[in-house]
C-alpha positions in Angstrom: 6.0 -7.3 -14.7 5.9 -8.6 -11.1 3.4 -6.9 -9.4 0.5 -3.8 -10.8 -1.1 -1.9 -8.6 -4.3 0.1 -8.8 -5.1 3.8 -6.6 -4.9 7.0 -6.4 -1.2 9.1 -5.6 -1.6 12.7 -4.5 0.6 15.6 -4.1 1.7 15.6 0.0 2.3 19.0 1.6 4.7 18.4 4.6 5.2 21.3 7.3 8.4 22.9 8.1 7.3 22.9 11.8 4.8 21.2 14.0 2.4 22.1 15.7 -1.2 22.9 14.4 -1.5 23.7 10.5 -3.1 27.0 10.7 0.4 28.2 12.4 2.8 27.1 9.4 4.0 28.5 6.8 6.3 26.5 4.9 5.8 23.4 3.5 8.0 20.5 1.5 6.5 18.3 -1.6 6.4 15.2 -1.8 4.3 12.6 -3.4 1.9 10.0 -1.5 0.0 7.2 -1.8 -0.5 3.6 -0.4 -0.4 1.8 -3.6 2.3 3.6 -5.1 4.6 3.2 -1.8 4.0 -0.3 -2.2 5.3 -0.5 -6.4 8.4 2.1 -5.4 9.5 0.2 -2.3 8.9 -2.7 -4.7 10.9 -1.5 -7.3 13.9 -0.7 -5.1 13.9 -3.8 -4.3 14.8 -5.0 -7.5 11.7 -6.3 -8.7 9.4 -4.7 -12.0 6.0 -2.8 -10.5 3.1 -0.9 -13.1 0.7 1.7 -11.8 -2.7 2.0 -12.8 -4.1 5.2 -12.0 -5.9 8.9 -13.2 -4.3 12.3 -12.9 -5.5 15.7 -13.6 -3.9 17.2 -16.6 -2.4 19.4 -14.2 1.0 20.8 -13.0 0.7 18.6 -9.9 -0.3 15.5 -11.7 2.6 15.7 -13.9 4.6 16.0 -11.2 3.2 12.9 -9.7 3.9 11.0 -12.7 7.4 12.5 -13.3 8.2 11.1 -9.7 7.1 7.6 -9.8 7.9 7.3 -13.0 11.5 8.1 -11.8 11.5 5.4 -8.8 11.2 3.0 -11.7 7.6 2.3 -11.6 6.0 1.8 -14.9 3.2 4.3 -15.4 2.0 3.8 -19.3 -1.1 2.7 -17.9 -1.8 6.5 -16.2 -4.2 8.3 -17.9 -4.3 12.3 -17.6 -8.4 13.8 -17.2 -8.5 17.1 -18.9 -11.7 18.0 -16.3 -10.6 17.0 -12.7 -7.6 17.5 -10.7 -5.1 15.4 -9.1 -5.7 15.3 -5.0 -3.7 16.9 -2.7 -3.2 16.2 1.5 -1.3 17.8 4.5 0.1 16.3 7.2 0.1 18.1 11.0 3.2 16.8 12.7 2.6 16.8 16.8 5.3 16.2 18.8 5.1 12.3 20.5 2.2 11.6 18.1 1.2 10.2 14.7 0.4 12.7 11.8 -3.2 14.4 11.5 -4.2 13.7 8.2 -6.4 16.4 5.4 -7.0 15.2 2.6 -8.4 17.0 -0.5 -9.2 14.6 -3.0 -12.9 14.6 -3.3 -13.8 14.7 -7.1 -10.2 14.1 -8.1 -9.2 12.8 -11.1 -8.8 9.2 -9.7 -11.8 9.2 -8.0 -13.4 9.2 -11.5 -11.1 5.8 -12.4 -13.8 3.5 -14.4 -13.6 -0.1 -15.6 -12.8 1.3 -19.1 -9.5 2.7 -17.8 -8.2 -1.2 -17.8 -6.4 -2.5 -20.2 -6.8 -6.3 -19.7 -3.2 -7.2 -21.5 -1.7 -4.5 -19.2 -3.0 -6.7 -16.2 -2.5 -10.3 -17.8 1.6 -9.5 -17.7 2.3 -9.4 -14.2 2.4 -12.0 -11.3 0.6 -10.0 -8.7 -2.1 -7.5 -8.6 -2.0 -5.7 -5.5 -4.7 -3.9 -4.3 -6.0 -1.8 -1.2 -9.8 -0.5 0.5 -8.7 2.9 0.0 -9.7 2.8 -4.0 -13.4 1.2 -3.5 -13.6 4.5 -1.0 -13.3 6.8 -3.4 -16.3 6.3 -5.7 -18.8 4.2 -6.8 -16.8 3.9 -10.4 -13.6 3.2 -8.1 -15.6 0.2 -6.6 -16.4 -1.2 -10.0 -13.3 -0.6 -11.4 -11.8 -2.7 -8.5 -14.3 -5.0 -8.9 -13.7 -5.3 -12.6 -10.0 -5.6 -11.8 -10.1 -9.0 -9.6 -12.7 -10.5 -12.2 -9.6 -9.9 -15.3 -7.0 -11.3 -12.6 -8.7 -14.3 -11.6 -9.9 -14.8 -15.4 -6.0 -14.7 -16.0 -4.6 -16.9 -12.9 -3.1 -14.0 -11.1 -2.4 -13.9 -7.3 -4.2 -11.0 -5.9 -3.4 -9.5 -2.7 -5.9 -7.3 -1.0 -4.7 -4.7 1.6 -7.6 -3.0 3.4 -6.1 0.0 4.6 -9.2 1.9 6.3 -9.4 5.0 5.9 -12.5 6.4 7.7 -12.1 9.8 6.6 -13.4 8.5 3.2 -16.7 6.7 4.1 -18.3 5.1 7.0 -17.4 1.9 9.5 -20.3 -0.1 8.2 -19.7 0.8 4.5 -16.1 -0.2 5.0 -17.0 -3.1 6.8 -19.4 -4.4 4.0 -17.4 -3.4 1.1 -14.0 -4.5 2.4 -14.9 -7.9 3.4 -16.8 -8.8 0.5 -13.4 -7.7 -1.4 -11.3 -9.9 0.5 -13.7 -13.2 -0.1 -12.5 -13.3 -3.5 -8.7 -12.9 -3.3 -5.7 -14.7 -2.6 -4.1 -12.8 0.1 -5.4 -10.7 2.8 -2.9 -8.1 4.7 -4.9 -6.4 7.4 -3.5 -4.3 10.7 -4.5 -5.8 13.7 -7.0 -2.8 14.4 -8.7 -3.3 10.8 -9.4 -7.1 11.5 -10.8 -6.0 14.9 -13.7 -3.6 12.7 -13.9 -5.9 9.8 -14.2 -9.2 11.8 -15.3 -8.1 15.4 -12.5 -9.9 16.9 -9.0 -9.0 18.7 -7.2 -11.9 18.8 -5.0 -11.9 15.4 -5.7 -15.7 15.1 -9.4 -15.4 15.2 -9.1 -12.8 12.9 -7.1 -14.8 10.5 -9.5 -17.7 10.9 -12.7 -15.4 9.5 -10.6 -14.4 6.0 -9.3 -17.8 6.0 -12.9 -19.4 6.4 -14.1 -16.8 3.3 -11.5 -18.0 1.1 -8.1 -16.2 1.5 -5.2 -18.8 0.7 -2.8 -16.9 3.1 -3.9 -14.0 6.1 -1.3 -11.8 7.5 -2.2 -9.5 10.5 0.4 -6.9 11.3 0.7 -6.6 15.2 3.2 -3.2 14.9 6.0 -3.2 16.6 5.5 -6.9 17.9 5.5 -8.3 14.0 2.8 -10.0 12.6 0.9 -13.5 13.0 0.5 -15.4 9.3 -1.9 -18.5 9.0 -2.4 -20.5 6.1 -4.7 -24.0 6.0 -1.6 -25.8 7.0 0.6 -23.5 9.1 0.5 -20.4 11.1 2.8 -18.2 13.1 3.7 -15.3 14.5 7.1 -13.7 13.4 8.7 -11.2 15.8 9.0 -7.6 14.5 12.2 -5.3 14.1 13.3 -2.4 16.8 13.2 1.0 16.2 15.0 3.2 18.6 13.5 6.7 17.1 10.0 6.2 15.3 9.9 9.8 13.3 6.9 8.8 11.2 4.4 6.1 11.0 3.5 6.6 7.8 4.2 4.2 4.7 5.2 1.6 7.1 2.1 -1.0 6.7 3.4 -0.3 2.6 6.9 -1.5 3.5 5.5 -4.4 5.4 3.6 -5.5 1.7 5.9 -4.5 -0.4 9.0 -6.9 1.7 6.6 -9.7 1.9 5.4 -9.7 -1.2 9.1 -9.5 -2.2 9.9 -12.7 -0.5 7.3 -14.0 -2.3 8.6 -13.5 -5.8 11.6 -14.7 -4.3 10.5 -18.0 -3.5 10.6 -17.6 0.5 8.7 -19.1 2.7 5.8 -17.6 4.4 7.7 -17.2 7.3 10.7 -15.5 5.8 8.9 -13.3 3.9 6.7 -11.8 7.0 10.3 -11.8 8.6 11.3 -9.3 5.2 7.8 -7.5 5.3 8.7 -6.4 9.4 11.7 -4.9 8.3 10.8 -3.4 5.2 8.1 -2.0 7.4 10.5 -0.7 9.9 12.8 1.2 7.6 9.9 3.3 6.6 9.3 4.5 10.6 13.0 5.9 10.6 12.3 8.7 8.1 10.0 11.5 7.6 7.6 10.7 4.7 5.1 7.9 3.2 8.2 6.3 1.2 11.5 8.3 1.7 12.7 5.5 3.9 12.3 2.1 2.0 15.8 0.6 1.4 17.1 -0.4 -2.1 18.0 -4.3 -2.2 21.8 -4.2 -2.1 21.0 -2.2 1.7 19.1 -5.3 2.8 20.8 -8.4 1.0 24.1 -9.2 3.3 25.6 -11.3 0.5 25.4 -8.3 -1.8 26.4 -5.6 0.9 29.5 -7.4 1.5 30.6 -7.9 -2.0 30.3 -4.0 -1.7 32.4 -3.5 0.6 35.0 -5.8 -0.4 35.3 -3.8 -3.5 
């Protein structure tokens, strides 16, 4: 296994129209989720991703499952609760803006994910663990869990990369704030947006930011700047990397995902820091082309020239 990831995956109700929700009538299914965007975009890239997770014993958590399962993601370590259900959200699609967001996911099945739902051999096989500050949102046991998590990865050598995805709809700015950065003291890798490092640090410029998860202990800090790329910093070397253009942004979402997902990717390749930021901007930017959390994210042979041409020669 190359990379495991840990979080919740809910059923996402798209409308047929926008405009506000109360006015539509149709909606598409798809599935969503933060860490699971990052394992599928992952696993389209060639590389071997695990999902640890809860689902309700339910027709929609099944149908998570059934669809993650068939991006290639491994999911044996998924367990089914027989007394909660598996979440859903809707998105509100205004023209010229980013999605509103409604999430119902409050005492789902993954919100009750507890230390004893890892399996410590599960997490010893793969290279990574990636994680994100949406799970310790969910619930107390959530925080543990994560908590419990990092302690088995660092007991094992792993590299841990720590994502902190805000998401104040789930809890408050100073919770998140305490929580978050006492998370990303004790892990490898820190990925935040420019906007999270300005609430978890205090500061706007992306190299102060860097500086503060640097100074707790992070190995490597990459702040994503959006459509201007993202600035990395390590003890010895820092950059910034210029981002991709996108002549038609149709959703925003899943695009931070992309951004982990190609980096770490480069990673596990043996790139440079550099060159993977370079492959984590336009993983990101493939996601913005397409309507969805991870509809977008390119399979390798789309993004490897070497490979492309052999395609085409044939």
């Amino acid at each position: 296994m190359d990379v495991i990831t840990l979080g919740e995956s809910m059923v996402l109700f798209k409308p047929g129209s926008t405009g506000p929700l109360r006015y539509v009538d149709s909606y598409r299914r798809t599935v969503g989720g933060a860490e699971t965007n990052v394992a599928i975009a992952l696993t389209r890239l060639g590389h071997q991703t695990g999902w640890i997770s809860k689902l309700g014993q339910d027709e929609f958590g099944l149908y998570t499952r059934n669809v993650i399962r068939g991006e290639g993601v491994d999911t044996s370590s998924v367990v089914f609760d027989d007394h909660a259900p598996t979440a859903v959200f809707f998105k509100e699609r205004m023209t010229n803006q980013d999605p509103n967001i409604y999430y119902y996911r409050h005492h789902s099945a993954a919100s009750l994910l507890s230390p004893d739902d890892l399996d410590e051999n599960y997490l010893q096989s793969a290279k990574y663990l990636h994680l994100t500050g949406i799970t310790p949102a969910l619930s107390e046991s959530c925080k543990a869990t994560v908590d419990e998590a990092i302690k088995l990865a660092k007991k094992h050598k792993k590299t841990i990369i720590f994502d902190p995805n805000i998401r104040l709809k789930l809890w408050s700015e100073e919770k998140a704030r305490q929580v978050l950065m006492e998370i990303a003291s004790q892990v490898d890798i820190v990925l935040p947006g420019i906007e999270e490092g300005k609430l978890l640090t205090g500061f706007s410029d992306p190299e102060e930011i860097a500086e503060v998860f640097l100074n707790q202990g992070a190995k490597v800090v990459v702040v994503k700047l959006g459509s201007e790329g993202a600035y990395f910093a390590t003890e010895s070397e820092r950059a910034y990397v210029s981002g991709f253009q996108v002549d038609e942004v149709v959703d925003t979402a899943g695009a931070g995902d992309g951004f982990a997902a190609g980096f770490i990717s480069g990673l596990l390749r043996g790139w440079d820091f550099a060159k993977a930021v370079k492959f984590g901007n336009r993983i990101g930017a493939y996601a913005l082309s397409v309507e969805g959390d991870m509809e977008g994210y390119p399979f390798w042979r789309q993004v490897n020239p070497d490979q492309s041409q052999q395609i085409i020669s044939r």
